[in-house]
C-alpha positions as CSV (number, residue, x, y, z in Angstrom):
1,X,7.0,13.9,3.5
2,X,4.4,11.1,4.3
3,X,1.6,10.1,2.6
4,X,-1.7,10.7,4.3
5,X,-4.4,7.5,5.1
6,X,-6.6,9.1,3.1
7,X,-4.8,7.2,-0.1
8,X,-5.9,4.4,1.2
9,X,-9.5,5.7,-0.2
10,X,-7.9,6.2,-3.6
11,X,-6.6,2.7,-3.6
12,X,-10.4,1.5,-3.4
13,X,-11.6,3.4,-6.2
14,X,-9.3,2.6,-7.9
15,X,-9.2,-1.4,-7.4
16,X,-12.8,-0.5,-8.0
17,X,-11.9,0.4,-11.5
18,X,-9.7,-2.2,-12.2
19,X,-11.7,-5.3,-10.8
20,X,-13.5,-7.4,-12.7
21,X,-16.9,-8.8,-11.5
22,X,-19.0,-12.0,-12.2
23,X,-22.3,-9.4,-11.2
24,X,-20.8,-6.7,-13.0
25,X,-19.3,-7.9,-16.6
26,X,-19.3,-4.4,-17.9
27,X,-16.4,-3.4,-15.5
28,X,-13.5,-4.5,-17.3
29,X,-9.9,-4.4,-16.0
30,X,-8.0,-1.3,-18.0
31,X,-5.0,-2.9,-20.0
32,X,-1.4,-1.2,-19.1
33,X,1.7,-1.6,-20.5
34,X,4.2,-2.7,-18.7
35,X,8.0,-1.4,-18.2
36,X,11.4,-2.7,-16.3
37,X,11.5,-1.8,-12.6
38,X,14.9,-0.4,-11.4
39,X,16.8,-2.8,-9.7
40,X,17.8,-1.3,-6.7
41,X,16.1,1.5,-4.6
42,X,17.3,2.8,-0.5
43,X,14.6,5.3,0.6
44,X,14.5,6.6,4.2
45,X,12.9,9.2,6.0
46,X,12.0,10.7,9.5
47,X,8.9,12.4,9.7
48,X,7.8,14.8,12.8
49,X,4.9,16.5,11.5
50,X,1.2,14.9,11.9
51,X,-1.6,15.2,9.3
52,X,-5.3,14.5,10.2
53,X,-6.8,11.6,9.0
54,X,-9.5,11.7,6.3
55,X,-12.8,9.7,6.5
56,X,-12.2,6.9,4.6
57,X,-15.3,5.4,2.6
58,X,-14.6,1.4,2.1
59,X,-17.5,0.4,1.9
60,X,-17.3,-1.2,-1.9
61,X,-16.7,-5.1,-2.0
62,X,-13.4,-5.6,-4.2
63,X,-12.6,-8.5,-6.5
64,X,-8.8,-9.1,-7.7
65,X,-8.4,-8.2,-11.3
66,X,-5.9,-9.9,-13.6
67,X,-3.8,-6.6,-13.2
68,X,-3.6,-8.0,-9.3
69,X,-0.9,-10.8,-10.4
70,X,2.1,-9.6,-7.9
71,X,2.2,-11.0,-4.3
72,X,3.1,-10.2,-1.1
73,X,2.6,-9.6,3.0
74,X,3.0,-7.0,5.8
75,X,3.5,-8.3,9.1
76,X,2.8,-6.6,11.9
77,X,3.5,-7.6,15.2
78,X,2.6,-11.8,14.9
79,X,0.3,-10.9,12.2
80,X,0.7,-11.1,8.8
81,X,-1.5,-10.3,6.1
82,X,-1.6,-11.4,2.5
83,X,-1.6,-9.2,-0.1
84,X,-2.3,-9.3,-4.1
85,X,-0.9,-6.2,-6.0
86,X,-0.5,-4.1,-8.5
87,X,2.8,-2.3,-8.8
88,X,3.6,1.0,-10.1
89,X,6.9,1.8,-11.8
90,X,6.6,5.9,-10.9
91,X,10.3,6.6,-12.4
92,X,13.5,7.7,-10.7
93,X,13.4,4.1,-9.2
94,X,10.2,4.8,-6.9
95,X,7.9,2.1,-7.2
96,X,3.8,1.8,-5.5
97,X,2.1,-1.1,-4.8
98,X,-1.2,-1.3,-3.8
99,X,-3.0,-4.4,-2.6
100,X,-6.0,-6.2,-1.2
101,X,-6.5,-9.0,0.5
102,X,-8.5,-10.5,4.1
103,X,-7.6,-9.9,7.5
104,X,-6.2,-13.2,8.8
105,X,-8.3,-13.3,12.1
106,X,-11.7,-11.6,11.1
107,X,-11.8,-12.1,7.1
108,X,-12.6,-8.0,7.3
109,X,-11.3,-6.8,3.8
110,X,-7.7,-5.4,3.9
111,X,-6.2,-2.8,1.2
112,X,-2.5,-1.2,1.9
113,X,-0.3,1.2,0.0
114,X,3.4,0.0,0.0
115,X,5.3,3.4,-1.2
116,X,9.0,3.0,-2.1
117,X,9.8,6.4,-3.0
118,X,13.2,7.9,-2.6
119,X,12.6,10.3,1.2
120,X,9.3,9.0,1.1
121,X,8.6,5.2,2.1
122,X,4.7,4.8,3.1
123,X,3.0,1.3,4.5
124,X,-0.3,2.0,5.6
125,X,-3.1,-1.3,5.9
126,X,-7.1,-0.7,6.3
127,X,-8.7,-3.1,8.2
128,X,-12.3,-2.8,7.5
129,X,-13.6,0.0,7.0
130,X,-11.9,2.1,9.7
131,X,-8.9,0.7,11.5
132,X,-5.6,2.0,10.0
133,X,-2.3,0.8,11.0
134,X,0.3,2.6,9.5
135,X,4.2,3.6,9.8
136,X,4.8,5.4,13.2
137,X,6.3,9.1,12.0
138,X,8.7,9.5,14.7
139,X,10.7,6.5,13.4
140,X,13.1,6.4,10.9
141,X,11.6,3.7,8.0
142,X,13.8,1.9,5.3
143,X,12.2,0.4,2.0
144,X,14.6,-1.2,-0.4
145,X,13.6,-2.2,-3.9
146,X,16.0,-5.4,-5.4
147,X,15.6,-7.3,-8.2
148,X,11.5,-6.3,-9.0
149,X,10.9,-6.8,-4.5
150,X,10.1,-4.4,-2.7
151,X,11.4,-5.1,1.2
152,X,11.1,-3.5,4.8
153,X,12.4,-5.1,8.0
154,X,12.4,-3.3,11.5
155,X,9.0,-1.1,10.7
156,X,7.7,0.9,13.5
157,X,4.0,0.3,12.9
158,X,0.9,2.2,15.3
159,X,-2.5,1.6,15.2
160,X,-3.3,5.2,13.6
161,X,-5.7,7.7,15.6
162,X,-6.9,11.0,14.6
163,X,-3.5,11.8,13.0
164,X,-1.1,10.3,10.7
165,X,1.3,7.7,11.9
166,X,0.5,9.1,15.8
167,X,-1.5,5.9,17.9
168,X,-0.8,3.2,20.1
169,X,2.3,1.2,19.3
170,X,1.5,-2.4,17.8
171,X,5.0,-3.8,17.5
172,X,7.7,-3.9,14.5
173,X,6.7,-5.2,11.5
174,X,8.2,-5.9,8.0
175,X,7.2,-5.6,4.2
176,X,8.0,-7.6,1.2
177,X,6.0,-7.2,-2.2
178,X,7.4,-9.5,-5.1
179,X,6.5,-7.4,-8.1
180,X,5.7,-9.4,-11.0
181,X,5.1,-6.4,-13.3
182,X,4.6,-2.8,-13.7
183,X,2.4,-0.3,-15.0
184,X,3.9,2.7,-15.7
185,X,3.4,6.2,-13.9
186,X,1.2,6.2,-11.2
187,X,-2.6,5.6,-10.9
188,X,-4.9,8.6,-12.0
189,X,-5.6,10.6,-9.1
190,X,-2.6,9.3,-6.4
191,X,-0.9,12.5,-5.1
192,X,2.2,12.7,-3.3
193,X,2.3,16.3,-2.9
């Protein structure tokens, strides 16, 4: 089962939540616990069905919080983009990581959702406000979680129109997200269902 783009709208209220702004002091980044990752994680999956896509409101500038300490990139095609996260130890060996960061040729805002979840691995990158690129769902998709990283090589990625993981090919990509540590569950309001 795949995740649908419109997570990506979660991740921003959610960063939202957790940043922490020089114009906003009041905001203050929510303290987690934190708790061992499992060490290693194969999850793979073929979707066929399509879900529509969601209007995603980005609009809200985001600032890194301290909870923002783990790194890492998707590349895509030639292009990679930069990431800092916050991982999510979700149990059973799944792990989420959600990021933000710049798009390397416009300086747009990026976010992405890396999902390593056992039958249901999920990259999907917002550029901007509106362009999603995002695993194609007719391609089988590995995610592998080693040692606290999170990695993906040969990654079918498609410029996402009107449906889920359905638009114009943009090349193979890959995925690695060095976790430096978790919080525990998932954040309020993500839904895998």
């Amino acid at each position: 089962m795949r995740v649908p783009p419109f997570h990506i709208a979660v991740l921003g209220v959610l960063l939202l939540t957790a940043a922490c702004s020089s114009a906003a002091p009041e905001i203050a980044a929510p303290t987690s616990t934190t708790t061992d990752a499992p060490t290693t994680t194969t999850t793979t999956t073929t979707t066929t069905t399509t879900e529509a896509l969601a209007d995603v409101p980005t609009t809200i500038e985001r600032v890194p919080s301290s909870e923002l300490v783990s790194e890492g990139h998707v590349t895509i095609g030639s292009t990679q983009y930069n990431f800092a996260f916050e991982c999510w130890a979700a149990g059973a060996g799944d792990i989420l990581a959600l990021g933000v960061g710049e798009d390397p040729e416009s300086d747009e805002p990026t976010q992405v959702i890396v999902q390593a979840f056992l039958g249901q691995p999920y990259v999907s990158v917002l550029v901007g406000n509106d362009r999603i690129l995002e695993l194609a769902i007719d391609k089988p998709a590995d995610l592998f979680v080693q040692s606290d990283t999170i990695r993906g090589s040969a990654l079918r990625f498609v410029d996402a129109e009107g449906s889920a993981g359905v638009g114009e090919s943009i090349g193979l990509g890959s995925v690695t997200v060095d976790c430096e540590s978790f919080a525990p569950g998932l954040p309020e309001g993500y839904d895998v269902s």
